[in-house]
VOPAGU-2260 file (C-alpha; in pm, 1 decimal, decimal comma):
REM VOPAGU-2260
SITE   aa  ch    i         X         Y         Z
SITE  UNK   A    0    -891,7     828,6   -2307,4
SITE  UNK   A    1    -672,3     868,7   -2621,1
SITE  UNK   A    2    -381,9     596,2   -2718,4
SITE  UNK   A    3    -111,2     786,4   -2510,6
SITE  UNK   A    4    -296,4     771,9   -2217,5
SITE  UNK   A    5    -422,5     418,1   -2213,0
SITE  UNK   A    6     -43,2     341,9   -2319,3
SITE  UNK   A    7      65,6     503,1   -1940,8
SITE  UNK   A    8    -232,9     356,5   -1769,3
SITE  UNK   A    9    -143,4      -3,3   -1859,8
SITE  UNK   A   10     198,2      64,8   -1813,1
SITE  UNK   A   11     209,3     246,5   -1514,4
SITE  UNK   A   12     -57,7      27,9   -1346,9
SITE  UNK   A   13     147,0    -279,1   -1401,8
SITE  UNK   A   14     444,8    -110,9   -1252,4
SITE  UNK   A   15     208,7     -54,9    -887,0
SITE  UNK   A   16     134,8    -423,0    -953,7
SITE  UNK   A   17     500,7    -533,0    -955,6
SITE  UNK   A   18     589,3    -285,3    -683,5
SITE  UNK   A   19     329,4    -343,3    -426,4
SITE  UNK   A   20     367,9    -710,7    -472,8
SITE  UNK   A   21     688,2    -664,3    -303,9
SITE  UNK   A   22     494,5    -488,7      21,2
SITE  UNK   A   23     187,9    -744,0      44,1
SITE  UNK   A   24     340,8   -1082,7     -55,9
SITE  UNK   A   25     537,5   -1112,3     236,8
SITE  UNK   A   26     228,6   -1014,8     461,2
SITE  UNK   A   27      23,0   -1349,5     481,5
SITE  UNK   A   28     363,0   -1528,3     538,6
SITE  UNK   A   29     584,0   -1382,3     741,4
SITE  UNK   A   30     500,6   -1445,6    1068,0
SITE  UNK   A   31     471,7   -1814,1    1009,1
SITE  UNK   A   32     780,9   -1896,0     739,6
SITE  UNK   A   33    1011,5   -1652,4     896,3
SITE  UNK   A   34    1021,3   -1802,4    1267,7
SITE  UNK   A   35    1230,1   -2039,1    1150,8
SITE  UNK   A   36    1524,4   -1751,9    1059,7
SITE  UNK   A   37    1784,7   -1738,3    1335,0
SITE  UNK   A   38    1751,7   -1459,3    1579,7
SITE  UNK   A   39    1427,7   -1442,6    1477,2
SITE  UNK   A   40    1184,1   -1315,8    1758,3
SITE  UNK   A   41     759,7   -1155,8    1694,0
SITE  UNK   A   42     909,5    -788,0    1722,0
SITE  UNK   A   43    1196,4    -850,2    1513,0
SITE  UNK   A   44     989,9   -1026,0    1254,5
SITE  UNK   A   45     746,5    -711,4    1265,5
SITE  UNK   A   46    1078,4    -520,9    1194,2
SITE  UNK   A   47    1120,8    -732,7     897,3
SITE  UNK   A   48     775,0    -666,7     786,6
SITE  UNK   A   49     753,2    -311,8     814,7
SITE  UNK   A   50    1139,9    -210,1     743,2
SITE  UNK   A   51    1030,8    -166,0     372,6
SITE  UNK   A   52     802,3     104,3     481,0
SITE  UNK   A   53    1049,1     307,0     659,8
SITE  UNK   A   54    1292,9     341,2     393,8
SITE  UNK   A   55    1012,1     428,8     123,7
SITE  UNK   A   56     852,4     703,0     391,0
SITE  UNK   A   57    1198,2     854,8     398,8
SITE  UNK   A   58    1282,6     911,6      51,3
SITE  UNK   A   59     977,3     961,3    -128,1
SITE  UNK   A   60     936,1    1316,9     -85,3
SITE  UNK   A   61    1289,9    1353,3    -193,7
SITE  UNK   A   62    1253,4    1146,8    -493,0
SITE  UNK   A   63     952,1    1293,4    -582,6
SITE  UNK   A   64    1080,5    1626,5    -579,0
SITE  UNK   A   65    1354,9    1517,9    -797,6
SITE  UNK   A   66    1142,5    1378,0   -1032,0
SITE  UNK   A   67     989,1    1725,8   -1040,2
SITE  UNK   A   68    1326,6    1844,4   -1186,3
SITE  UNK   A   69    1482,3    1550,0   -1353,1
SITE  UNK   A   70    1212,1    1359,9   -1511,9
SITE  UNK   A   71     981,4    1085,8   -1407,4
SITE  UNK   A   72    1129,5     787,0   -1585,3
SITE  UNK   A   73    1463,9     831,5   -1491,6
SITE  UNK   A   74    1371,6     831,9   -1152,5
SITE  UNK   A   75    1157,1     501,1   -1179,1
SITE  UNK   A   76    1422,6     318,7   -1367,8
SITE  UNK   A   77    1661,9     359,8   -1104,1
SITE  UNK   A   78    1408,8     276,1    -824,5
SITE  UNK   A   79    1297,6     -55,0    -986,5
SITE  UNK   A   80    1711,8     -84,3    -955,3
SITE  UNK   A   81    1752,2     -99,5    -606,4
SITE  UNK   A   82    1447,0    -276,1    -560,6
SITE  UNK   A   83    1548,5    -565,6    -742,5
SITE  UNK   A   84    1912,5    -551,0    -547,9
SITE  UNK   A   85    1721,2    -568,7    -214,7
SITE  UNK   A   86    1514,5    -815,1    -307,0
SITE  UNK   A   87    1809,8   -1035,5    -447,5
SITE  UNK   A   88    1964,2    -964,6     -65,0
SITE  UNK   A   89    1662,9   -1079,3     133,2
SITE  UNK   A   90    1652,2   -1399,8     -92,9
SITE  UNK   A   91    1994,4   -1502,2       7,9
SITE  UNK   A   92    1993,6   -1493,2     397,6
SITE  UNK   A   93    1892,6   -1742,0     667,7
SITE  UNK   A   94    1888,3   -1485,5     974,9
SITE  UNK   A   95    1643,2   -1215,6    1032,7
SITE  UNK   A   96    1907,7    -935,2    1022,1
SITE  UNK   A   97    1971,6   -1016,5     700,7
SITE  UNK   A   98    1595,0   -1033,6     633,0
SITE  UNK   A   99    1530,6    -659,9     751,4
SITE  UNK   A  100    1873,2    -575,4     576,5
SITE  UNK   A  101    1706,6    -664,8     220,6
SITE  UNK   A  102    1399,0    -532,0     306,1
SITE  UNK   A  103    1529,4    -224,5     389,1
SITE  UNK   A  104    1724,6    -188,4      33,6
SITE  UNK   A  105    1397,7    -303,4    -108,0
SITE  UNK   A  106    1209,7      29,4      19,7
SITE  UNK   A  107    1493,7     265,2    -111,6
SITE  UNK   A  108    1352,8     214,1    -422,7
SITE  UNK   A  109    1094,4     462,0    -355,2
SITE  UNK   A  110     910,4     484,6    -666,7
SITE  UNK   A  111     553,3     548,2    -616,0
SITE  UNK   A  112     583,1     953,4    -609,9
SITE  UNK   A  113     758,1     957,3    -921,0
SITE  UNK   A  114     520,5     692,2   -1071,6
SITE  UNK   A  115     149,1     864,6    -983,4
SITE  UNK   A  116     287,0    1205,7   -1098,3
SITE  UNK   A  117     393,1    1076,8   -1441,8
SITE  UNK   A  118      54,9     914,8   -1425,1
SITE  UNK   A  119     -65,1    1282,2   -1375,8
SITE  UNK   A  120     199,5    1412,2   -1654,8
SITE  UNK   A  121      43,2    1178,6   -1911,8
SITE  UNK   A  122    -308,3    1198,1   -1845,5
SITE  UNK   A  123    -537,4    1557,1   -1960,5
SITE  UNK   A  124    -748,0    1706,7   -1657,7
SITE  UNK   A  125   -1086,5    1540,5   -1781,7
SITE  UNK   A  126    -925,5    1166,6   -1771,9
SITE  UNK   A  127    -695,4    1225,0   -1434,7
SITE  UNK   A  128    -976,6    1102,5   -1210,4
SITE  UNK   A  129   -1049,0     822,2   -1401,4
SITE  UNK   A  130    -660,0     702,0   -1416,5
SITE  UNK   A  131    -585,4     794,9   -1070,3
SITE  UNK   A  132    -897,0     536,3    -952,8
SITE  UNK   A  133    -761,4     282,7   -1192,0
SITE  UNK   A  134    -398,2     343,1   -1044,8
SITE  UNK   A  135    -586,6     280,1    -676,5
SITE  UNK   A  136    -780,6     -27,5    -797,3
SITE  UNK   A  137    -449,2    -223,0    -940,9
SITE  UNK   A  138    -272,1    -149,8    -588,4
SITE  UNK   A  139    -631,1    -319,8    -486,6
SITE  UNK   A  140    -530,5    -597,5    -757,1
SITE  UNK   A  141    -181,5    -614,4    -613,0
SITE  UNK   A  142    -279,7    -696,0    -264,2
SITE  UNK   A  143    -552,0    -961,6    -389,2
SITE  UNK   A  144    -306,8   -1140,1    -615,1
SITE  UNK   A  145     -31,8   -1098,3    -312,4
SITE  UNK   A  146    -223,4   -1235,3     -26,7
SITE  UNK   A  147    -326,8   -1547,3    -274,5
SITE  UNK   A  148      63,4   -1538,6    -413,6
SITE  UNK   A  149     260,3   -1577,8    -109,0
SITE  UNK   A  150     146,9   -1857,0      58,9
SITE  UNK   A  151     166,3   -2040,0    -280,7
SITE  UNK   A  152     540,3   -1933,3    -289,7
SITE  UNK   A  153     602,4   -1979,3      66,8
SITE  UNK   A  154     490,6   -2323,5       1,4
SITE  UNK   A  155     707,9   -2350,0    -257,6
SITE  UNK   A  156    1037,1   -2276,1    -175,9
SITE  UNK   A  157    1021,0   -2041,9     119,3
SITE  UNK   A  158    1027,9   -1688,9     189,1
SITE  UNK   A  159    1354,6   -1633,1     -94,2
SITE  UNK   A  160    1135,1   -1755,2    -384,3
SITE  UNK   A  161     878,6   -1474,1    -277,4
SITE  UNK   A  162    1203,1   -1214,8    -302,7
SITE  UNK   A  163    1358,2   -1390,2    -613,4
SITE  UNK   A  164    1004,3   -1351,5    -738,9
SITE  UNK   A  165     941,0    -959,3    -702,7
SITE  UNK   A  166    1338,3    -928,0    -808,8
SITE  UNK   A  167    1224,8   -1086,4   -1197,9
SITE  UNK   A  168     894,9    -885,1   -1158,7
SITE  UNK   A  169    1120,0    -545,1   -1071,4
SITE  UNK   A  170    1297,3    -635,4   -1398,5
SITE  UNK   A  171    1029,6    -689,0   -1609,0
SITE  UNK   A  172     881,1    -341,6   -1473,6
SITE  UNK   A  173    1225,8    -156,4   -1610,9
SITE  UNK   A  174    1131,6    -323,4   -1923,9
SITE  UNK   A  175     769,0    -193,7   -1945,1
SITE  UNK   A  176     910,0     121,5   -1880,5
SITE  UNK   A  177    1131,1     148,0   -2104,5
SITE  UNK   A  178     911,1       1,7   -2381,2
SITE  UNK   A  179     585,9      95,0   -2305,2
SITE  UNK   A  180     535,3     397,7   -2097,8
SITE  UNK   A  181     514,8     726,5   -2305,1
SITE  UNK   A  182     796,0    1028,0   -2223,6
SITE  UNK   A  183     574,3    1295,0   -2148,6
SITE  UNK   A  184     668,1    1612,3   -2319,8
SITE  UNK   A  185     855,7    1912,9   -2072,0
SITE  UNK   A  186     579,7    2129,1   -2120,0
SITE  UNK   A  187     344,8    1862,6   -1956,6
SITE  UNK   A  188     570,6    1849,2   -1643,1
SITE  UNK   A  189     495,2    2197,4   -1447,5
SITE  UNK   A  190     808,1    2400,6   -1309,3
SITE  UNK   A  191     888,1    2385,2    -945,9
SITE  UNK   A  192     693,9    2598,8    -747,5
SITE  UNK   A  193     758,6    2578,8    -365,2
SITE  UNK   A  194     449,0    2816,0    -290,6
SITE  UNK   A  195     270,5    2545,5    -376,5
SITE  UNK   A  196     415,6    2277,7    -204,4
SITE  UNK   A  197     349,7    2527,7     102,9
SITE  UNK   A  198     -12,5    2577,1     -14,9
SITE  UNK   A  199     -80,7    2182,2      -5,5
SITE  UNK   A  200     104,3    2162,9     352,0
SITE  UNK   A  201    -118,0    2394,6     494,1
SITE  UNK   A  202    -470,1    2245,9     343,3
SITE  UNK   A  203    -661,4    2070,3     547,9
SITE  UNK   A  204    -789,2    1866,4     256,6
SITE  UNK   A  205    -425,7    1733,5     238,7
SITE  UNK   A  206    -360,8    1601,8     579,3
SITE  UNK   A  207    -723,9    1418,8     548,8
SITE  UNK   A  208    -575,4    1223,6     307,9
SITE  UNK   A  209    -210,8    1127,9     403,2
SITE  UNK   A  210    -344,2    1040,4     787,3
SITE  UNK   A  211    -539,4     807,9     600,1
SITE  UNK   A  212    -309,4     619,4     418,6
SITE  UNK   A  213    -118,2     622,2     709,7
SITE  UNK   A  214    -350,6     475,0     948,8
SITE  UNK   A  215    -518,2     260,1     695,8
SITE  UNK   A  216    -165,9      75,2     602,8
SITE  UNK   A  217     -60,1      79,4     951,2
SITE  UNK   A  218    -401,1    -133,4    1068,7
SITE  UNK   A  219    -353,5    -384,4     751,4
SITE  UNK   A  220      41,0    -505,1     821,3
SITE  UNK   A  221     -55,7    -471,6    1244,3
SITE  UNK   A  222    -299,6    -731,2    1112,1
SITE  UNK   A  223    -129,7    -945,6     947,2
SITE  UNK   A  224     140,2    -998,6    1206,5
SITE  UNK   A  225     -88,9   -1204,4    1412,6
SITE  UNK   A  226    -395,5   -1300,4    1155,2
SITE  UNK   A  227    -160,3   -1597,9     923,5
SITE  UNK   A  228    -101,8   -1775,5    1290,9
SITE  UNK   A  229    -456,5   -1691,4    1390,3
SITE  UNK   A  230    -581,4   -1847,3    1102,4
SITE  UNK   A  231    -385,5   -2169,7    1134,1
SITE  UNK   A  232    -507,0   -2223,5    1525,1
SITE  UNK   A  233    -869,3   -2094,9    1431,6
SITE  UNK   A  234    -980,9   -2307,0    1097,6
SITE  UNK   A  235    -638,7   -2560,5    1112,9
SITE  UNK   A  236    -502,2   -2447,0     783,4
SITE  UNK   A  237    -154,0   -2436,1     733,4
SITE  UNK   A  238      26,1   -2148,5     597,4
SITE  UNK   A  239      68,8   -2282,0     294,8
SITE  UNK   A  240    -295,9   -2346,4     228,7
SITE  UNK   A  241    -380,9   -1984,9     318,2
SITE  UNK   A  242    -399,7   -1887,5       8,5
SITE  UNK   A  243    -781,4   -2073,9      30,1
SITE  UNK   A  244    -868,2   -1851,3     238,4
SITE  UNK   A  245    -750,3   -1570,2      73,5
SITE  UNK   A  246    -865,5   -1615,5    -256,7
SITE  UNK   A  247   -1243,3   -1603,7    -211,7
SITE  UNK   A  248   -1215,7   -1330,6       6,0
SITE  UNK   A  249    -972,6   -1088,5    -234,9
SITE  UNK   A  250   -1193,5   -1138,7    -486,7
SITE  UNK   A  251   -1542,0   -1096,9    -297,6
SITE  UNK   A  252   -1445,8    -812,5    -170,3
SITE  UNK   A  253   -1245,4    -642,0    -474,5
SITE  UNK   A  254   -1592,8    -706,5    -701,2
SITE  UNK   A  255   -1782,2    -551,1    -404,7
SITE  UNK   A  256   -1538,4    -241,3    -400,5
SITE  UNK   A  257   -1615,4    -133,5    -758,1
SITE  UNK   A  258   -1921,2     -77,0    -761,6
SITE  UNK   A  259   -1899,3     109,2    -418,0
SITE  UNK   A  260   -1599,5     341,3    -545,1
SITE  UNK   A  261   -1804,5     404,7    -903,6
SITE  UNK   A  262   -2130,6     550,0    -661,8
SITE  UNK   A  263   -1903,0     720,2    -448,2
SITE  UNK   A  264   -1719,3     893,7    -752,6
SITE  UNK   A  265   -2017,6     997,2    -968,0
SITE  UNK   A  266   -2291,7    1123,2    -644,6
SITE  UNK   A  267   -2029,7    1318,0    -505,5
SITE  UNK   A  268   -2026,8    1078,4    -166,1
SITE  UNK   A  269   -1639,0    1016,4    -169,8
SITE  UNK   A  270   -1658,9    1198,3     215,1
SITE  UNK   A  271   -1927,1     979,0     359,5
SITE  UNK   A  272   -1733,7     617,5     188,3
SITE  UNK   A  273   -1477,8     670,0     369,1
SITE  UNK   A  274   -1641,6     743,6     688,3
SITE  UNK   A  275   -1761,7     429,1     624,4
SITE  UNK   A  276   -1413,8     277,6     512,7
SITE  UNK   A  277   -1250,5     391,4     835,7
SITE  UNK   A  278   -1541,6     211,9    1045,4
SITE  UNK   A  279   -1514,9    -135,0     829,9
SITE  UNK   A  280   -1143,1    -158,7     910,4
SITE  UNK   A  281   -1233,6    -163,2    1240,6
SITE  UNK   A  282   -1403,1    -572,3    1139,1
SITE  UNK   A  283   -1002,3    -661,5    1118,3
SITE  UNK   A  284    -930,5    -616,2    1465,4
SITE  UNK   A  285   -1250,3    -778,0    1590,0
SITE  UNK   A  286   -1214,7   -1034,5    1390,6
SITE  UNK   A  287    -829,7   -1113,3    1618,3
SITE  UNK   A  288   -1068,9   -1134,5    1931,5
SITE  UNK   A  289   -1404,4   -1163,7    1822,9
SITE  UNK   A  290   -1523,4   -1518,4    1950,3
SITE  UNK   A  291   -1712,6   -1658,2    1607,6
SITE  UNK   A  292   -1684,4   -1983,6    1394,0
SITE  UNK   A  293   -1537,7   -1982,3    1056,7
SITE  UNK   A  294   -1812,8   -1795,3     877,5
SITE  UNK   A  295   -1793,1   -1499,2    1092,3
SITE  UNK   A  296   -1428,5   -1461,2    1100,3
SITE  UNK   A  297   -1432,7   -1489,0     717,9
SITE  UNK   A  298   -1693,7   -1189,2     748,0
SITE  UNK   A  299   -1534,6    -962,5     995,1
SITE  UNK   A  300   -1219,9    -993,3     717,1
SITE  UNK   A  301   -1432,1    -935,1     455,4
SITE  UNK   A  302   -1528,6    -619,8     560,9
SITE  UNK   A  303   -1156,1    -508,5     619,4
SITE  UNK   A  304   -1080,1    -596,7     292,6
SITE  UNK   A  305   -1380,0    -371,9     127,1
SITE  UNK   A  306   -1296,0    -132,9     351,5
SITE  UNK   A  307    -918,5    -126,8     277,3
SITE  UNK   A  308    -934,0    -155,1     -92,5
SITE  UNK   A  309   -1222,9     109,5    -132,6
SITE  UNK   A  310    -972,8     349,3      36,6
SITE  UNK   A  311    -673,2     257,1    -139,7
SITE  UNK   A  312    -909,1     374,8    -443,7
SITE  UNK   A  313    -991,2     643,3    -322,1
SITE  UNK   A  314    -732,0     840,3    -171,5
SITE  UNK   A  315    -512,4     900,7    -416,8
SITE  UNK   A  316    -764,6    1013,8    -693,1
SITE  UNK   A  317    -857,4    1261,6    -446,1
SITE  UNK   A  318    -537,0    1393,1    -378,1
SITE  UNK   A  319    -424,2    1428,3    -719,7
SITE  UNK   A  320    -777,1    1623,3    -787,6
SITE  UNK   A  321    -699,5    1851,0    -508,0
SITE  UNK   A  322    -311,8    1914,4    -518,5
SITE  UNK   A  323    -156,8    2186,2    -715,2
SITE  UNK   A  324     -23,2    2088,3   -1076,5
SITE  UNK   A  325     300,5    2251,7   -1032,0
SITE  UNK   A  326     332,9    2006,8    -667,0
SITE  UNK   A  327     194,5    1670,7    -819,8
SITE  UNK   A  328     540,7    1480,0    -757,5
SITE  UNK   A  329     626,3    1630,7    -415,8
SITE  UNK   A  330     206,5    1578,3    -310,4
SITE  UNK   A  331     239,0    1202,4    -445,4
SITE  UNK   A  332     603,3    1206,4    -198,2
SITE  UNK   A  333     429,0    1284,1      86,7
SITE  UNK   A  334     118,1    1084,1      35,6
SITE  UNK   A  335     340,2     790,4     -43,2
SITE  UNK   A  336     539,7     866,9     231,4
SITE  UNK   A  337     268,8     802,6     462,0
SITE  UNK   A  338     151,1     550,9     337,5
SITE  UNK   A  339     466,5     358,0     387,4
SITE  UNK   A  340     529,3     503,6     725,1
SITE  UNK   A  341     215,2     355,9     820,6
SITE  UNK   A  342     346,1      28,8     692,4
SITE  UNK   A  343     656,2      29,3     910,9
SITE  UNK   A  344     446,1     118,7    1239,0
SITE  UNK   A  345     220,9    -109,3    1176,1
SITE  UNK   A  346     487,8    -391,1    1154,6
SITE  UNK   A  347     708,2    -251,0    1445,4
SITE  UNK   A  348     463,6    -202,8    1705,3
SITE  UNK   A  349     238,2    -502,8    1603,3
SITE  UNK   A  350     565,7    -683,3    1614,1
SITE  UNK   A  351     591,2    -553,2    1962,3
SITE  UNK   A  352     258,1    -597,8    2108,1
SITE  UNK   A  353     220,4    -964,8    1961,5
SITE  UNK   A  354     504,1   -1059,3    2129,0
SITE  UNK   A  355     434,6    -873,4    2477,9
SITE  UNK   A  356      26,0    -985,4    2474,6
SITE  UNK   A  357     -64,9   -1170,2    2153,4
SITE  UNK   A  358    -341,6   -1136,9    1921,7
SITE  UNK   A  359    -558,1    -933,2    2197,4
SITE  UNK   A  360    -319,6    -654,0    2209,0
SITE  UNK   A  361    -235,8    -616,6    1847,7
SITE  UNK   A  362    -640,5    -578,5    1891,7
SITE  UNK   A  363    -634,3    -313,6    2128,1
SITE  UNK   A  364    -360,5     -90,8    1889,2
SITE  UNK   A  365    -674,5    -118,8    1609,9
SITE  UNK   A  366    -926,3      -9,4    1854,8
SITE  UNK   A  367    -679,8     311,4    1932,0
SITE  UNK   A  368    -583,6     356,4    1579,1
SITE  UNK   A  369    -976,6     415,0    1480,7
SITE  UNK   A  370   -1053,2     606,0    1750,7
SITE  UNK   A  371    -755,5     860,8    1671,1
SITE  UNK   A  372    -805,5     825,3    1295,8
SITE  UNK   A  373   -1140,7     934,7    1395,3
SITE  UNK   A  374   -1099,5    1213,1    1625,7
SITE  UNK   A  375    -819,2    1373,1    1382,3
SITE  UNK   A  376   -1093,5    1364,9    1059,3
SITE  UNK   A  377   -1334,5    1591,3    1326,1
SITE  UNK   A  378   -1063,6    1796,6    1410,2
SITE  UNK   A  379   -1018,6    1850,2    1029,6
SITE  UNK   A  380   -1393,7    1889,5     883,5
SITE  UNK   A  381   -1387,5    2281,7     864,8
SITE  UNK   A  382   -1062,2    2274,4     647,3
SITE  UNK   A  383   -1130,0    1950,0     460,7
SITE  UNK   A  384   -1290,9    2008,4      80,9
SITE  UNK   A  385   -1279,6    1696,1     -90,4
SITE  UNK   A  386   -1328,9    1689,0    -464,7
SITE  UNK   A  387   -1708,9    1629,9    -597,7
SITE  UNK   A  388   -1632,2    1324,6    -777,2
């Protein structure tokens, strides 16, 4: 990579840092810190979690295809904007209205279209791959620094230091991007073309991809709904010594991801690691209901962590490989807009289903989840044609 494109990498990989810090700090915590909001019930709580994802599924094809004709940047700047507004709102509430209120304004920030396509913008054919994976590994980053972050912060001064947290970080990222991330030139941002935003709707390759973003980030904040209470009846730590737990395993598994995304990449196997992916996020849900000792409910979430953060490498490399270059914005909306669609139904109805059945339930919705996923993937083969590497 030349200086301008290690310039947008670091950048543009510390602005997914800041930004997904705001989705996956509030996972480990939420279910345990926030019961003591008032009106605050399991579903309502999964609301909370996964109301950032609905506003972000709804406006990131639009704000991606704006980026396509405005610019990037000036789309970021403005997202990282409302972000830190909705952050400052959830901070200063006591009742969980409020609490889905500033999490909702949070998601309208809807940044990460705009943000992989200038990734794209900045980066020459040869090096797109690489960034793209790098891009995927820091979101991997972000959740491993999140899930050790939280409870710390919880700890600390409850859920509004967590929100008065990301607000500073969603300042600092305006500041990186005015300061540090190159302005590509207009030639290196192709014109709208809505043939090809109709060509990627109708590949096969494509809807590979978003349902599994989707179903991926709608089995990780499902998870989490239950797994912070689980964890405190199952080993005895409290919430705020979660981060323990955490830790070790982020880091374990993020080290055992590399490697695993680097073979995949270079022998051409990206198709058969994700097979794989899919069937290791299947260890999150066993581990709700599985009955083991510590050790193998600190494996079965190993696994899902490999699994997830192998995935959240891989997808998006692939999709940027595969999309057309005059689409890159509006292919990163809709990816991102699954992604964060996934989020919200994975908070609503594990919400739901912890509060109707408990941790055996939110169980059951994994089991289903795979077994579509699954199904949907054979129903795609013949149309799928992944990148080589």
């Amino acid at each position: 990579m030349n200086a301008t494109e290690r310039r947008a990498l670091m950048g543009l990989a510390s602005l997914y840092i800041f930004r997904m810090l705001g989705l996956f700090m509030v996972l480990p915590v939420l279910s345990v810190y926030g019961a003591g909001y008032s009106h605050s019930t399991p579903f309502l709580l999964g609301i909370a979690l996964g109301a950032y994802g609905l506003s972000q599924a709804v406006l990131q094809v639009p704000l991606g295809i704006l980026s396509d004709r405005w610019g990037r940047k000036p789309v970021i700047f403005l997202g990282l904007g409302v972000f830190a507004l909705g952050s400052a709102v959830a901070a200063n509430t006591d009742s969980v209205y409020g609490l889905i209120a500033g999490r909702v304004l949070q998601g309208c920030g809807a940044i990460a279209a705009a943000t992989m396509a200038l990734m794209a913008d900045l980066t020459r054919d040869e090096n797109r791959g690489k960034a793209m994976a790098a891009i995927g590994a820091a979101i991997g980053v972000s959740f491993m620094l999140a899930v050790m972050l939280g409870p710390v912060l919880a700890g600390a001064g409850g859920l509004a230091a967590i929100f008065w947290v990301t607000a500073g970080l969603a300042l600092l990222g305006m500041l990186m991007l005015w300061r540090l991330v190159p302005t590509p030139a207009e030639s290196a941002r192709p014109a709208v073309n809505r043939a090809g935003f109709r060509e990627l709707l109708a590949s096969g390759n494509t809807w590979q991809l978003v349902s599994g973003v989707f179903f991926s980030h709608l089995l990780l904040t499902a998870l989490f709904v239950p797994l912070p209470l689980v964890l405190v009846e199952k080993l005895g730590v409290p919430g705020a010594g979660h981060w323990k737990i955490y830790g070790p395993l982020m880091l374990g598994a993020f080290v055992v991801m590399l490697p695993l995304m680097r073979q995949a990449e270079r022998q051409g196997r990206v198709r058969q690691a994700m097979a794989l992916a899919l069937l290791g996020l299947g260890a999150g849900s066993a581990a709700l209901v599985v009955p083991t000792g510590p050790v193998g409910l600190l494996a079965l979430l190993a696994l899902f962590f490999i699994a997830f953060n192998l995935l959240e490498a891989l997808l998006p490399a692939q999709l940027t490989r595969t999309a057309p270059a005059e689409s890159r914005g509006a292919a990163s909306g809709l990816y991102a807009t699954f992604q964060f669609l996934g989020a919200f139904a994975g908070g609503s109805l594990g919400g739901y289903l912890f509060g109707a059945g408990g941790a055996p339930w939110v169980a059951g919705l994994g089991g289903v989840v795979l077994v579509a996923w699954g199904l949907l993937w054979w129903f795609l083969r013949e149309r799928r044609q992944l990148a080589p590497g």
